[in-house]
N, C-alpha and C positions, 0 to 999 in steps of 0.2 A: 525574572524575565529579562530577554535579550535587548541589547537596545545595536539599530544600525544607524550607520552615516552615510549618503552619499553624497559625491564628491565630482563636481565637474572639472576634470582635468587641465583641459583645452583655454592655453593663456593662460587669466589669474585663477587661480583656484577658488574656484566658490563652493560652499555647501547647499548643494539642494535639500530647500528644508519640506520634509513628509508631514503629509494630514494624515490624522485618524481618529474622524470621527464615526460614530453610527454607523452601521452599514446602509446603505440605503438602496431603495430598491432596482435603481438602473444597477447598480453591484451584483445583484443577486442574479438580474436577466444575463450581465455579463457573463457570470460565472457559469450559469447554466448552459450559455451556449457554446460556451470551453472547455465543459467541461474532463472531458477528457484528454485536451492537454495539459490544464492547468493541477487535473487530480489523477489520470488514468482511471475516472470513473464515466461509464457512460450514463449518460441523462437519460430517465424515464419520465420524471411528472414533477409539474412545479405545482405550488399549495395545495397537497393531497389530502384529500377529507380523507379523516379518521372516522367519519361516522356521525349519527344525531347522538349516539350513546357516549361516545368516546369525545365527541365536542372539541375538536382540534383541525390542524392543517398543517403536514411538514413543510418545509420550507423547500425542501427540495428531496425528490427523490431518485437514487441510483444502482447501477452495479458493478461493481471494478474490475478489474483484469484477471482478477482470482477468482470471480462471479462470488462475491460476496456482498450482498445486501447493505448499502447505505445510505445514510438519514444526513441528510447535512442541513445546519440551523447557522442564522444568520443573529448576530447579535445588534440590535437595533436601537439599544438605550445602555445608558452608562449602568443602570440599577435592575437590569432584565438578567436573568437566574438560566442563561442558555443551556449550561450542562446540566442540570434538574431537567430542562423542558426536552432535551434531545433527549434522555435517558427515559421520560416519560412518552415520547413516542417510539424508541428503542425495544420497549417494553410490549408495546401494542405491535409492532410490527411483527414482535416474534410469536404471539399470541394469534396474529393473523398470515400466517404463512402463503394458506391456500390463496389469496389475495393479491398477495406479491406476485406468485406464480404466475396469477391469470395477468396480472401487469404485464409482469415479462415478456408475458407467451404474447401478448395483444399488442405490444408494441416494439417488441424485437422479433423473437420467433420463439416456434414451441422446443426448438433444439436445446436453444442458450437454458430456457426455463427448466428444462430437466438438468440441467447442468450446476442450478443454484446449491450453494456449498451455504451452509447456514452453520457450519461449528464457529466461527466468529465474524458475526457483522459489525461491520462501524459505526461509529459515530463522528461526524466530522464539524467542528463548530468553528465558524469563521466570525471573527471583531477586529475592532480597528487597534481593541486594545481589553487587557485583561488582569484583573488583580494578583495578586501574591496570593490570595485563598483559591482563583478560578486552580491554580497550578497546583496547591497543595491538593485539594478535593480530589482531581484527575488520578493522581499517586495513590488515594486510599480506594477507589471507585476498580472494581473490579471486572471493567469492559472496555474495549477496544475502543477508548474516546480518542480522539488526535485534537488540539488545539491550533490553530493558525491566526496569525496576526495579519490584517493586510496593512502597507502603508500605501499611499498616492506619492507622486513626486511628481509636481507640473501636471499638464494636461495629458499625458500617453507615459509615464510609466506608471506601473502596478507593482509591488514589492508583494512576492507572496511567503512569510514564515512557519513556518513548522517548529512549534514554543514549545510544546512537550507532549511524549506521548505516555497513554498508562500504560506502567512497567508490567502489566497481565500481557499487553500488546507488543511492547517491545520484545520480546523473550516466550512468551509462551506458546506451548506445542499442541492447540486447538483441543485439546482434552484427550489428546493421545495419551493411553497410561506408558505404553513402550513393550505392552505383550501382544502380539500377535495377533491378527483377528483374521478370521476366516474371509477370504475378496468375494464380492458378491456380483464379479462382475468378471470381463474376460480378462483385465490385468490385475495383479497384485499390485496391493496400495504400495505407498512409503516405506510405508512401518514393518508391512512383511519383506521387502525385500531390504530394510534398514535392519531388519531381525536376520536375516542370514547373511552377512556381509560377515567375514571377518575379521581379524584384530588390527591386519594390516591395512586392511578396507578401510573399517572405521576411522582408523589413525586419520589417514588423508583425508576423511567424512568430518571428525571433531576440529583437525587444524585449518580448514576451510572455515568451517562454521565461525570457528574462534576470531578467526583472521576477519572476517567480513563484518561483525558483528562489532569488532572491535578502529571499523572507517571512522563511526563516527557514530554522537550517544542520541544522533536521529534513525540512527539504523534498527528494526526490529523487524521478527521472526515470524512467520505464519505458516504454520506447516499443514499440506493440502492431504486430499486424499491421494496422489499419486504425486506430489511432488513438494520440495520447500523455498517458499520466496522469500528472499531478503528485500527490506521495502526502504525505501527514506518516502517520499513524496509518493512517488510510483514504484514498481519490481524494478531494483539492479540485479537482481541474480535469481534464475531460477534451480533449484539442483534436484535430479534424481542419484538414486545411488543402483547400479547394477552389480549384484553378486557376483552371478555366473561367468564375466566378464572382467570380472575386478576393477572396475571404472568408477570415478564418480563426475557425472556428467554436468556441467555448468550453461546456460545459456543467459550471457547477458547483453544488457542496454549497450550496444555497442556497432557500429554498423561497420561491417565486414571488409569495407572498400578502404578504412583510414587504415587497413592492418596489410601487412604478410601473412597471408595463409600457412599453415604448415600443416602438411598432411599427416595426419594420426593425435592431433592437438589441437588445430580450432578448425572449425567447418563454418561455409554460408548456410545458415538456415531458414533463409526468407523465404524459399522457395516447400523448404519439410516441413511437415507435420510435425511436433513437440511438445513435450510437455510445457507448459508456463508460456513464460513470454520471454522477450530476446531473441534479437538474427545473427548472433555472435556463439558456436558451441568450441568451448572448451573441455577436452579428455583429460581428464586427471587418475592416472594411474600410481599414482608415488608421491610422496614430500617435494621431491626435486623439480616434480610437473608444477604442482603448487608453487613455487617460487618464481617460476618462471611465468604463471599466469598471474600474478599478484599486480603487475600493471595493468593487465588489464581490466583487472577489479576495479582497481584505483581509479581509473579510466572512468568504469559504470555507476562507479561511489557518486564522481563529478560530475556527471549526466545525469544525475537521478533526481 
């Protein structure tokens, strides 16, 4: 586990020393009402009965920017087993899908609810602090768990970390095998227009991937039905790949007013419709394109 300092500059140098204890429950009301800046998930329900059968209540429930389904659990004692309990609500949620849905549909709208993407939901467990086994468990558990540490420092700042994510989550392709499946819809997925891309395509598709994945070992992979987001905390990059076009398209966490425009290479897209998230689109046609957008990754890496 990571360990931070911080450090107040200003005159003599002091160390502002961090609390972390239990989470407690003004934490959790915080969280909640942030949550979508502090996780890019939007809030649905706080202590969700699971039922008289099922005899539980998530700590909080949401959907994130990818409309993916998550469960986030609050660790509340030094000797409370969080990634067992979120995995055991994990479980139930995915057993009750219909359920969610009608969530959705009743507190967002019925749009977003047909839009929910269930090849991998999260799990997100927030403590003040976590063992050397919470981190090894994570690594063998094969679901989208994310770990995060809070510290306190003084009265108004919050340290939010991101301690480890399972390597299913970092890296894996939602259960895409990589053959081709028939669109059920009026666009072709990913996967079919990733299937006819080619060699030179790809090349620019793999050295992107490689390059982005390689910011940093909080970055991991979740590839959509029509699109792939690279994630730290929230999406720095979302990417389609267009065949017929020879492009592969980037939109990131970037806001379009700190850049130079250049026409035929990045676009404002606050105002279009797109796949993922991101108001920042960059075209990548070549290696060379790639090299040249590589700061502004770096850029989205740093914002993310």
């Amino acid at each position: 586990m990571s360990d931070l300092k911080l450090f107040r500059t200003r005159g003599l140098v002091q160390e502002i020393a961090g609390t972390s204890v239990a989470v407690e429950r003004s934490l959790q009301h915080f969280f909640e009402r942030n949550l979508d800046l502090l996780l890019g998930v939007r809030f649905l329900a706080s202590e969700y009965s699971t039922g008289p059968v099922h005899g539980g209540r998530i700590d909080t429930i949401g959907i994130d920017e990818n409309n993916s389904p998550v469960i986030l659990e609050y660790k509340r004692a030094t000797n409370e087993n969080v990634i067992n309990q979120g995995l055991y609500y994990l479980d139930w949620l995915l057993d009750h899908r219909a359920e969610f849905h009608l969530l959705v549909q009743q507190t967002v709208s019925g749009e977003l609810a047909a839009e929910i993407d269930w090849t991998d939901p999260r799990l997100i467990c927030v403590a003040g602090d976590y063992t050397k086994y919470d981190g090894h468990a994570v690594q063998q558990i094969h679901r989208h768990i994310e770990l995060f540490r809070y510290r306190r420092y003084g009265e108004d700042l919050l340290l939010l970390e991101l301690l480890n994510v399972s390597p299913s989550a970092r890296t894996r392709d939602s259960g895409v095998s990589g053959v081709s499946r028939a669109s059920t819809g009026q666009y072709k997925t990913f996967e079919e227009m990733l299937n006819q891309a080619d060699r030179s395509l790809m090349d620019v598709y793999e050295a992107l991937r490689a390059y982005v994945i390689a910011l940093g070992e909080d970055v991991h992979v979740k590839r959509l039905k029509y699109y792939e987001a690279f994630k730290r905390i929230r999406n720095l990059a979302c990417v389609t790949v267009q065949p017929q076009a020879k492009t592969v398209i980037v939109t990131v966490r970037v806001n379009p007013d700190t850049i130079g425009l250049e026409e035929g290479f990045t676009r404002d897209m606050r105002q279009i419709g797109h796949w993922g998230t991101g108001d920042l689109e960059i075209t990548l046609r070549s290696l060379e394109d790639l090299e040249r957008a590589k700061s502004l990754l770096n850029k989205a890496y740093d914002q993310g």
